[in-house]
C-alpha positions as CSV (number, residue, x, y, z in Angstrom):
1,X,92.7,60.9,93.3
2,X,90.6,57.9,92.2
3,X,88.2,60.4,90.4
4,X,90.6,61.0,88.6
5,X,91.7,58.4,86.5
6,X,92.9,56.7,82.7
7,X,90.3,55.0,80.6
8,X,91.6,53.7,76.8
9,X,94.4,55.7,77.6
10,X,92.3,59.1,77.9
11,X,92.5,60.8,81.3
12,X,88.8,61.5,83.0
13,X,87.4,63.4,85.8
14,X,84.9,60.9,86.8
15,X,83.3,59.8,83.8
16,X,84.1,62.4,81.7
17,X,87.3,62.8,79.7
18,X,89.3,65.8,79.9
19,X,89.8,65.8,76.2
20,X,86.2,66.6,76.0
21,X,86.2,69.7,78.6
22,X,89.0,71.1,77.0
23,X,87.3,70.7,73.7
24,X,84.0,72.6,75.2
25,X,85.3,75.0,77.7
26,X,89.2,75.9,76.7
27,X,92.2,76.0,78.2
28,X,93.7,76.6,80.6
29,X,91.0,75.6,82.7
30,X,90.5,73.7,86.6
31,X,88.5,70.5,86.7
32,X,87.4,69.5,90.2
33,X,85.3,66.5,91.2
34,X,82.3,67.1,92.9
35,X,82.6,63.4,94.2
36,X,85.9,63.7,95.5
37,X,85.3,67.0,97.6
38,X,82.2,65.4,99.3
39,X,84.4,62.1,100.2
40,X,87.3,64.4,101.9
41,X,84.5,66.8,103.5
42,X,82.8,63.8,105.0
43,X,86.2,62.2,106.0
44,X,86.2,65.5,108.3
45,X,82.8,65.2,109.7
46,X,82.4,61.7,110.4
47,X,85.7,60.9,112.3
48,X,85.1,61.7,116.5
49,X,82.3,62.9,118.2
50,X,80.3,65.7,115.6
51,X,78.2,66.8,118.4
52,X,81.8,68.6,120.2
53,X,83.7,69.7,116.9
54,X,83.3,72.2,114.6
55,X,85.0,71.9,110.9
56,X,85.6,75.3,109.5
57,X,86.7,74.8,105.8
58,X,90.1,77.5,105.4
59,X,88.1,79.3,102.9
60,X,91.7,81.0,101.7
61,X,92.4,77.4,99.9
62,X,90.0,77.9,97.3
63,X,86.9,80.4,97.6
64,X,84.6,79.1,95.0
65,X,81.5,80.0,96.0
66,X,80.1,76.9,94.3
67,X,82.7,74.6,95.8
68,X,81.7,76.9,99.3
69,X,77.9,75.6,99.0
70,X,79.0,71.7,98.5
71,X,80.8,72.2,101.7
72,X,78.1,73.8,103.7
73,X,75.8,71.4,102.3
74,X,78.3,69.0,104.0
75,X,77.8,70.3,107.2
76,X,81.2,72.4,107.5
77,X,81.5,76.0,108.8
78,X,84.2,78.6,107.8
79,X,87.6,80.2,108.6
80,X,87.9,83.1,107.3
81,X,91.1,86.2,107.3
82,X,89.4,88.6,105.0
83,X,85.8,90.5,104.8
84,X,85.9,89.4,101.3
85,X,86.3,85.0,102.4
86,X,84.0,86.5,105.2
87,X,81.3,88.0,102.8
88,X,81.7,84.8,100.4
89,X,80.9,82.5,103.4
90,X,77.7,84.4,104.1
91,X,76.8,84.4,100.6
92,X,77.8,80.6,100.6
93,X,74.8,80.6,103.3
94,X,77.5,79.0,106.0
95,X,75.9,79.7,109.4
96,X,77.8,82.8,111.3
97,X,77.7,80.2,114.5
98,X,80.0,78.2,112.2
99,X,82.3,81.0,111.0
100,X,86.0,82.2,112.7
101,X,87.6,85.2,111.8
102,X,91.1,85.0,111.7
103,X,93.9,87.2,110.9
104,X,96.5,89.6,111.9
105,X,95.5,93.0,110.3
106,X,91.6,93.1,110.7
107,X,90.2,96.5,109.6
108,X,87.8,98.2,111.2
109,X,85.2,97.9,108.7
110,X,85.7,94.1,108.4
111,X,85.5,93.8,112.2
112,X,82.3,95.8,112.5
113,X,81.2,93.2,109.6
114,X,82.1,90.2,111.2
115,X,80.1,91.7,114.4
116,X,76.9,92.5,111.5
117,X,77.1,88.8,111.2
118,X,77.6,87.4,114.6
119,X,80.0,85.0,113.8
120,X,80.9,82.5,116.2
121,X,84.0,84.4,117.1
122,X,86.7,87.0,116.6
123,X,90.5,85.2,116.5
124,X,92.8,88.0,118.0
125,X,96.4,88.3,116.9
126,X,97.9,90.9,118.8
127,X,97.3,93.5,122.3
128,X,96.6,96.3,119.8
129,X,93.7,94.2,117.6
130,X,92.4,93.6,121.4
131,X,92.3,97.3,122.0
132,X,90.4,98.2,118.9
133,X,87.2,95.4,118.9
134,X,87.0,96.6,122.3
135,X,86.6,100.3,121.8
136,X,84.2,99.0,119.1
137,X,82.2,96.7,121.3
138,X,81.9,99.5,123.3
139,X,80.9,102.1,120.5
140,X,78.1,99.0,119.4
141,X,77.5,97.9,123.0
142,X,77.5,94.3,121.6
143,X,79.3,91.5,123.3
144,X,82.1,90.3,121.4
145,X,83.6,86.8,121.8
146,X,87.2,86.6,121.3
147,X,89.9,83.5,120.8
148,X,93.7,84.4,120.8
149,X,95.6,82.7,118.4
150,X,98.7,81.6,120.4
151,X,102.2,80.5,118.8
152,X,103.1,77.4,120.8
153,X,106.9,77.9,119.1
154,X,106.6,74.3,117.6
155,X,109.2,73.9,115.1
156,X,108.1,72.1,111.6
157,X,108.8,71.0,108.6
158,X,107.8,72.3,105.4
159,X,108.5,75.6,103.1
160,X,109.8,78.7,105.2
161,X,106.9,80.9,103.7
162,X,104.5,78.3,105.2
163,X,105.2,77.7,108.9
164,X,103.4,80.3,111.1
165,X,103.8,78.9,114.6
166,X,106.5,80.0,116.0
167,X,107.7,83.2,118.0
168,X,110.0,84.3,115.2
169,X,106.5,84.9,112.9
170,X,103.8,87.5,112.6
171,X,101.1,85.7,113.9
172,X,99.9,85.0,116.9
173,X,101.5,85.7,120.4
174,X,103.1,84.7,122.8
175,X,101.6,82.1,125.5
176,X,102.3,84.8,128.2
177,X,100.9,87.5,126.2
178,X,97.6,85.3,125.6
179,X,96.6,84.5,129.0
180,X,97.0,88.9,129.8
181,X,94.6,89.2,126.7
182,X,92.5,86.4,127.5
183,X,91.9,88.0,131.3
184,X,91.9,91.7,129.8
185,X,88.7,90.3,127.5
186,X,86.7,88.7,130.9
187,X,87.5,91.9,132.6
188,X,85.7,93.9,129.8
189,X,81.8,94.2,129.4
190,X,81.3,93.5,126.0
191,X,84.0,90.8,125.5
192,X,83.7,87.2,126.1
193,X,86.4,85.1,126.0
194,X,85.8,81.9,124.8
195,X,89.0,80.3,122.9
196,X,92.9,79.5,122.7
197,X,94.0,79.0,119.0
198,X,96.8,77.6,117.1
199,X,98.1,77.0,113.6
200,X,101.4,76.0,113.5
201,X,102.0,76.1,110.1
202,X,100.5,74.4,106.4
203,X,101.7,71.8,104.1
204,X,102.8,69.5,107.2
205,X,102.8,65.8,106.1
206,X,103.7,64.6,109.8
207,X,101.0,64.7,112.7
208,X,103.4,64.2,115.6
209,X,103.5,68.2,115.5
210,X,99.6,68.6,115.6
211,X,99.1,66.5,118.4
212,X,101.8,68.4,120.2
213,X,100.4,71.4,119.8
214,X,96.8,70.5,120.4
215,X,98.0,68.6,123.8
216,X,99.7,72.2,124.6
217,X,96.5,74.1,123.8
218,X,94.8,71.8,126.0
219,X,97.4,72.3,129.1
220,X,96.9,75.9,128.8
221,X,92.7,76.1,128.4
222,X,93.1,73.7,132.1
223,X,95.4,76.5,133.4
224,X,92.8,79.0,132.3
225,X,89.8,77.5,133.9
226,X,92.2,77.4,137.2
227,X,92.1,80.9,137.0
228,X,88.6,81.3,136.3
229,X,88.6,81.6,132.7
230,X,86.5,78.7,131.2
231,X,86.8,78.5,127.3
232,X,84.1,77.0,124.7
233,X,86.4,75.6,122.8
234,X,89.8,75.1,121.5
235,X,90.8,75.6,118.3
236,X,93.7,73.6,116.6
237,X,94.2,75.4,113.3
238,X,94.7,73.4,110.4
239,X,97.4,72.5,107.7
240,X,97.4,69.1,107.0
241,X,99.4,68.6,104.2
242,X,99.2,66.4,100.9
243,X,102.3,64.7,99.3
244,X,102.3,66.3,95.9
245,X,104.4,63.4,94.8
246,X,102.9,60.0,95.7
247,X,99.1,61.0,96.4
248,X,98.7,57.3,98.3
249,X,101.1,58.2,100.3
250,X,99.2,61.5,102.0
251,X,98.5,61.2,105.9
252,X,95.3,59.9,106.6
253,X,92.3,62.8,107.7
254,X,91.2,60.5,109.9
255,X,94.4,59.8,112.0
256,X,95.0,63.8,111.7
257,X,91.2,63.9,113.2
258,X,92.1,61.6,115.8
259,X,95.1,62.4,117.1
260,X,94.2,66.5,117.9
261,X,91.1,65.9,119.4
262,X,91.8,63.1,121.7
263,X,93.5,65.3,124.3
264,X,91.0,68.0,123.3
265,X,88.3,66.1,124.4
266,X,89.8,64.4,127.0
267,X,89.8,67.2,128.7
268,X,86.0,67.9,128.5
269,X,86.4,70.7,125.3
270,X,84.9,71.4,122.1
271,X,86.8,71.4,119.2
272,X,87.4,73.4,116.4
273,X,89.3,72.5,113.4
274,X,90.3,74.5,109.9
275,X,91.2,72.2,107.0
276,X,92.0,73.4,103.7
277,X,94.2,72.4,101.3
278,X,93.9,68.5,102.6
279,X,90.1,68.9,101.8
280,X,90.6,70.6,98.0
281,X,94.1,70.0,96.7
282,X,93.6,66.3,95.5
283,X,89.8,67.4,93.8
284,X,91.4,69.5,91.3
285,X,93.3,69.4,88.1
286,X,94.3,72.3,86.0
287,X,94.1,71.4,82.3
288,X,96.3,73.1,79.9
289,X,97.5,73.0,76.0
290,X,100.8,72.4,74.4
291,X,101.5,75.7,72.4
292,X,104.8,74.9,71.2
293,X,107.8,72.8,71.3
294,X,111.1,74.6,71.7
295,X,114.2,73.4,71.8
296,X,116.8,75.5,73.0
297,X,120.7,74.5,72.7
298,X,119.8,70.6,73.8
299,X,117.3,71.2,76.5
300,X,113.7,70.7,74.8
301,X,110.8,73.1,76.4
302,X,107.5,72.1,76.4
303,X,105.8,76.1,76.5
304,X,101.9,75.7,77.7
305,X,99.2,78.1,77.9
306,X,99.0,77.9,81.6
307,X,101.3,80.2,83.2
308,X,102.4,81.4,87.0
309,X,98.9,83.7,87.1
310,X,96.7,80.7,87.2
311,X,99.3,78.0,89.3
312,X,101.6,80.3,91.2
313,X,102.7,77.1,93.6
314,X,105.6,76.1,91.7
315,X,106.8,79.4,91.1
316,X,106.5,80.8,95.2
317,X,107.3,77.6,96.8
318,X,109.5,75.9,94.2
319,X,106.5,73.3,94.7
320,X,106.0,70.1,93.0
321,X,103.1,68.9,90.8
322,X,102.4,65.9,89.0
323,X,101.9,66.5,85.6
324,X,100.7,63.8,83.1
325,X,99.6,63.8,79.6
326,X,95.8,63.7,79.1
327,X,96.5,61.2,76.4
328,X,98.2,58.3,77.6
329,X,101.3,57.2,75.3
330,X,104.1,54.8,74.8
331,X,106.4,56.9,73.3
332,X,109.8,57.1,74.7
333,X,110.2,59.7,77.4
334,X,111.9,62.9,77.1
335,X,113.1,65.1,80.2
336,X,111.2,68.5,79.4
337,X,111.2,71.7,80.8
338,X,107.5,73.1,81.5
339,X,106.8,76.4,81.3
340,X,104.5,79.0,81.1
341,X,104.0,82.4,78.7
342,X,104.9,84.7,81.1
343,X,107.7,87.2,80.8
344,X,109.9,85.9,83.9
345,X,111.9,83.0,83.8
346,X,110.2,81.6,87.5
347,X,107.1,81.0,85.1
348,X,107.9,76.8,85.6
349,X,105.6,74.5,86.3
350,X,108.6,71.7,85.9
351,X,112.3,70.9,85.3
352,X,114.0,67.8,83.7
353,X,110.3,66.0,84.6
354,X,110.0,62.9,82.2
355,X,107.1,62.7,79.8
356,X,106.1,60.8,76.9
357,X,107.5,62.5,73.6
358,X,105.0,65.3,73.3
359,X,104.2,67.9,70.7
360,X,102.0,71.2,69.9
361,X,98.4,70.2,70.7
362,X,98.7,67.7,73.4
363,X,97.0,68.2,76.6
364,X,99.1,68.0,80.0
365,X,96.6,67.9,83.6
366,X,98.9,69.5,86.2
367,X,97.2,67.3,89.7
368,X,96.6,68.6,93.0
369,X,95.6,71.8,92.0
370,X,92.3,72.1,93.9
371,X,94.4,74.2,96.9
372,X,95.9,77.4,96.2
373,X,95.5,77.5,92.5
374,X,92.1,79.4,91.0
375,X,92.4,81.7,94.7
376,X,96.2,82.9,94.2
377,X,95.5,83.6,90.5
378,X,96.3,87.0,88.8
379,X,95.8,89.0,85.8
380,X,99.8,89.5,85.8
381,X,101.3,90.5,82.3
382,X,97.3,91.0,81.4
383,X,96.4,87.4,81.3
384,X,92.8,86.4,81.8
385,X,92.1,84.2,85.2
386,X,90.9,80.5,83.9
387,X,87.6,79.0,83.9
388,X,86.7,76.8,86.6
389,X,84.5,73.3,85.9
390,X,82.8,70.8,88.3
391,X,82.3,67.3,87.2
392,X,79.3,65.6,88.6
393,X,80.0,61.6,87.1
394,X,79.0,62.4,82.7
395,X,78.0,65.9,83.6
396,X,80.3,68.9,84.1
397,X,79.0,72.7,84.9
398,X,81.3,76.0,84.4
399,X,81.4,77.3,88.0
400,X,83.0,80.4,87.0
401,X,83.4,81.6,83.4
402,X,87.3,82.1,81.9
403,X,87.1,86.3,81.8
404,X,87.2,88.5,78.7
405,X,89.6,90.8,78.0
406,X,86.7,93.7,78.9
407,X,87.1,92.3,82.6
408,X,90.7,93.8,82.8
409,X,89.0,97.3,82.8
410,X,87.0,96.1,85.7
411,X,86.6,99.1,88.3
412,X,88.0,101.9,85.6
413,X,85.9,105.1,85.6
C-alpha cells in the first residue's frame, strides 16, 4: 500500500489527500490508486513465460468498468460467473479469446451469450450443465469448447464460506466424474474439450496448496493425453490471498506465479490463471465520516456513515480491516467500537480496535477495500451505494457517481 501513505500527518492516495476527496466528493466513498492497480496487474503479467499464460482478472472482485479497462489495457483477460461480469467484460473491450466462463448455475440465456461472444471457453460444473450446452451446440451447430472445473479435495485454510475445493462443496466434480465429461465432450460434434480447472478456495495466504493442486492438475491433463484427450491448457483458479493485518507481510505474486506454473509448464501446457482480490484489495480504501460519538455504559462507539451495504466483509466473514484516522494524531488511544447506521447489530466494521481519541467530524480510511467492497454493496435499509474515485498522482476522477435517492425506484413501472 505505498500509494497510500501520511504526509504532515494527512493521509493521501498518491498525491492527493483524502481530506480533500472527501471534501469534493462525500462520504462514504472508495479511493483506489490507479498506480497501484497497474503495479499488481503487471506483477501478474511479467512473472514466467507471457507467450503460454493467460491472466484472467476474477471480474467478481470488483467490476468497475473503469478499473475493467486499466486492466485490459494491461494485457489481462477475464473470469467471469455471471452474463452480467460477462457483458461488463465485453463492454470493458477484453478480448472473448481472453474470457472464461465460470460457474455452477449457468442459464441458458447467458450460455447462448457466452457462445454470441466466442469466448475462449465454457468452465463446466456438473454432468447436467454438460448436457444442456450440448443440446445447445447442437440447436446452434457451433463448436463449443469446454474445461471442467475439478475439486482436487485439497484442504485449506481460511473462512468456511471461502474454500470451494473440496468434495464436500458445490462446485466442481469429482476427478472421476471429470475425465467421463471430458471424454463425453470429444465424443460430441460440437464440443471440444480443451481444459481441466481448479479453484481450491480464496483468501489463502499459503502457496504450498496452489502448487499442490496445480501439480495435481497437471498429473491428470498427462493421464488425459494417454487417453487421447490433449488439452490447451490448464487452468489453476485463483485466490491468492492478502493479510488484512500486516499488508508487508502478503505472499509475493510472483512466488504465487512461480510456483503453479512451473509444473504446468513443465509439462509442455499453457496456463491459465484468475487473480482477484490479490490484484485490487490493497488499491482501495473506503473513506468514511465520524457521525457521532456514543458512549454506551463504558464502551465508547465511534458510529460512521459507512455501513455493512457498502463493506459487507466484516460483517459476512467476521473479516479484518485496518482502519486509520485520515488525520494523523497524538492523542492518547481509546479502544472503540466501529460501527455502521444500519439497523442490525453485525453492522461492525471493528471491536475494541485502538485509535487516537476521535470525535464527530474526523475521517477514518477503512484499507484493503479494493476486493469485495463497491461489488458486494446493497441498497439494504434504503441506503444509497457510495461513489467510487480513481487517483491518478494530483488528479482524481469519479468512476461511478454516489446514487440519488430517485435510483431506488430504478426498474418500477
Amino acid at each position: 500500500m505505498n500509494n497510500f501513505h501520511y504526509q504532515t500527518n494527512e493521509l493521501y492516495c498518491e498525491n492527493i489527500s483524502l481530506t480533500q476527496i472527501a471534501q469534493e466528493v462525500g462520504t462514504p466513498t472508495y479511493v483506489y490508486s490507479l498506480a497501484e492497480i497497474k503495479e499488481r496487474a503487471n506483477s501478474y503479467q511479467q512473472t514466467g513465460s507471457s507467450e503460454r499464460k493467460t491472466v484472467c482478472y476474477a471480474v467478481k472482485a470488483n467490476q468497475n468498468p473503469r478499473i475493467l479497462e486499466i486492466l485490459r489495457d494491461a494485457g489481462l483477460g477475464a473470469d467471469v460467473t455471471s452474463g452480467g461480469e460477462l457483458f461488463l467484460a465485453l463492454h470493458a473491450g477484453i478480448a472473448p479469446e481472453k474470457i472464461i466462463y465460470s460457474g455452477v448455475g449457468k442459464r441458458r440465456d447467458e450460455i447462448n451469450m457466452a457462445l454470441d461472444a466466442n469466448i475462449r471457453a465454457l468452465h463446466v460444473e456438473s454432468a447436467m450443465e454438460l448436457d444442456v450446452i450440448a443440446e445447445i451446440a447442437s440447436e446452434r451447430q457451433q463448436i463449443v469448447r469446454i474445461g471442467v472445473r475439478v475439486n482436487p479435495n485439497i484442504s485449506v485454510e481460511t473462512h468456511p464460506y471461502m474454500s470451494t475445493g473440496e468434495t464436500l462443496h458445490k462446485f466442481g466434480v469429482t476427478p472421476e466424474t471429470a475425465v467421463s465429461l471430458l471424454h463425453t465432450a470429444r465424443e460430441h460434434p460440437y464440443l471440444q474439450p480443451v481444459a481441466v480447472a481448479a479453484h481450491i478456495g480464496s483468501q489463502i495466504t499459503d502457496i504450498v496448496p496452489f502448487a499442490a493442486s496445480a501439480q495435481f492438475l497437471t498429473n491428470m491433463a498427462e493421464e488425459l493425453a494417454s487417453s487421447g484427450i490433449h488439452l490447451n491448457y490448464i487452468d489453476v483458479g485463483g485466490g491468492l490471498g492478502i493479510d488484512y493485518q500486516s499488508p508487508t507481510s502478503s505472499p509475493q505474486i510472483v512466488d504465487w506465479v512461480t510456483a503453479v506454473s512451473t509444473p504446468v509448464h513443465q509439462a509442455g501446457f499453457d496456463i491459465v490463471m484468475e487473480p482477484g482480490r490479490s490484484i485490487i484489495a490493497p488499491t482501495g480504501m473506503l473513506l468514511t465520516q465520524v457521525e457521532y460519538l456514543k458512549i454506551q455504559g463504558k464502551k465508547p462507539f465511534l458510529i460512521v456513515d459507512a455501513g455493512m451495504n457498502d463493506l459487507l466483509r466484516p460483517t459476512l466473514y467476521k473479516a479484518y480491516h485496518p482502519i486509520m484516522r485520515v488525520q494523523q494524531s497524538e492523542a492518547d488511544l481509546i479502544d472503540y467500537d466501529i460501527v455502521g447506521p444500519i439497523c442490525e447489530t453485525g453492522d461492525t466494521f471493528a471491536q475494541k480496535r485502538q485509535l487516537p481519541a476521535t470525535k464527530a467530524g474526523d475521517l477514518l480510511a477503512i484499507g484493503q477495500a479494493g476486493a469485495y467492497g463497491y461489488a458486494m454493496s446493497s441498497n439494504y435499509n434504503g441506503r444509497l451505494r457510495p461513489a467510487e474515485v480513481l487517483v491518478d498522482g494530483d488528479q482524481y476522477t469519479i468512476i461511478r457517481q454516489r446514487q440519488s435517492y430517485e435510483h431506488l425506484l430504478d426498474g418500477i413501472s
